[in-house]
N, C-alpha and C positions, 0 to 999 in steps of 0.2 A: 957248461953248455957248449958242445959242440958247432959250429957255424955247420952252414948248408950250401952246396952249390945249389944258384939257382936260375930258372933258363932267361935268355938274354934278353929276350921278348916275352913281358909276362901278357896274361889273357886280359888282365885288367887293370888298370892304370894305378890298383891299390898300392902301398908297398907292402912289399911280402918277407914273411920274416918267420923265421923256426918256426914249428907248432910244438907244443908239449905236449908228450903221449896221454890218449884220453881215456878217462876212465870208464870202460863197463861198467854196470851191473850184472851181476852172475844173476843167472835165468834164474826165476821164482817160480814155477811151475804153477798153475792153480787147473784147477776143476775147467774143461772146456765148456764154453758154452757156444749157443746158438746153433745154425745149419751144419750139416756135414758136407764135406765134398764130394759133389756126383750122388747125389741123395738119388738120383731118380733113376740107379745104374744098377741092374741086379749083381752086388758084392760076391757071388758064390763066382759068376762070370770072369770074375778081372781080378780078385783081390791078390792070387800072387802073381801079377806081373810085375816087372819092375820100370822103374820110368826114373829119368833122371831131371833133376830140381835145379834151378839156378837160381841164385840170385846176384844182380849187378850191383857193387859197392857206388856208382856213378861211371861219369867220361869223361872228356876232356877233348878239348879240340888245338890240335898242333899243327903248326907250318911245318913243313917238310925240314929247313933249317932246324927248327928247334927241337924237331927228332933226333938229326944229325949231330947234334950238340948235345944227347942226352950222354950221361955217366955216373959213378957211383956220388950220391948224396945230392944230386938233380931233385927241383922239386915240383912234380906236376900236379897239380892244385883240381880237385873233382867238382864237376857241379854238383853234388850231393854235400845239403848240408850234416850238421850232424845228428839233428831230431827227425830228418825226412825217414819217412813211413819207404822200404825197399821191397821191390818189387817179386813176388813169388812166379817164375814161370818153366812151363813145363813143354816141350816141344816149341816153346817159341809163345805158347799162350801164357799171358797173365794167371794166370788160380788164385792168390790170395796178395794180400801185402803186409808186413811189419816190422818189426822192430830191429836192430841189430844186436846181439849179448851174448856174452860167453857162458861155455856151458862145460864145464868140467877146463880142458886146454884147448876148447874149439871154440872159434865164432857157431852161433846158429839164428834162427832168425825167430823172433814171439810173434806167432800171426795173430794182425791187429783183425782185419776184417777178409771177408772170401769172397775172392770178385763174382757180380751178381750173376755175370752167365757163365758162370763153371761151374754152379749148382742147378 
């Protein structure tokens, strides 16, 4: 097991110590259910535009020091745990939230629920 640099001032009084790489699930694809997104939007209108997706793995909040101090094997610790539900948005608006998983050699995300006013 390799050690870790880690920053001189942690966020929280834990101690903090390696993580071991975590295991996905490879996406299981099933039958959608429930609403569509923009159900109430005539699809002939918009369907081939394209629109770019985000989703944030978490943040972290740094002293200016502990930026200055970053380097190879530095370990900056996310507020995102690792069952938390990740947020789907599109220009800046929420649309849906779910899951993290890989999917062939990519992360992608299983959308758990569709936020109530994007439909």
């Amino acid at each position: 097991m390799s050690e870790h640099a880690v920053l001189e001032s942690s966020p929280t009084d834990e101690q903090t110590a390696p993580i071991e790489a975590v295991e996905l699930e490879p996406a299981t694809p099933e039958a959608p259910t429930g609403s569509t997104l923009f159900h109430g939007v005539n699809p002939a209108i918009v369907e081939g535009l394209h629109v770019k997706a985000h989703v944030a793995l978490g943040q972290a909040s740094l002293t200016v020091k502990e930026l200055f101090n970053l380097k190879e094997n530095s370990l900056v610790p996310l507020d995102t745990l690792t069952d938390d539900l990740l947020e789907l948005t599109v220009d800046g608006h929420k649309v849906a939230r779910g899951r993290l998983v890989i999917q062939g050699d990519r992360f992608g995300i299983e959308v758990v629920d569709v936020a109530a006013d994007a439909v």
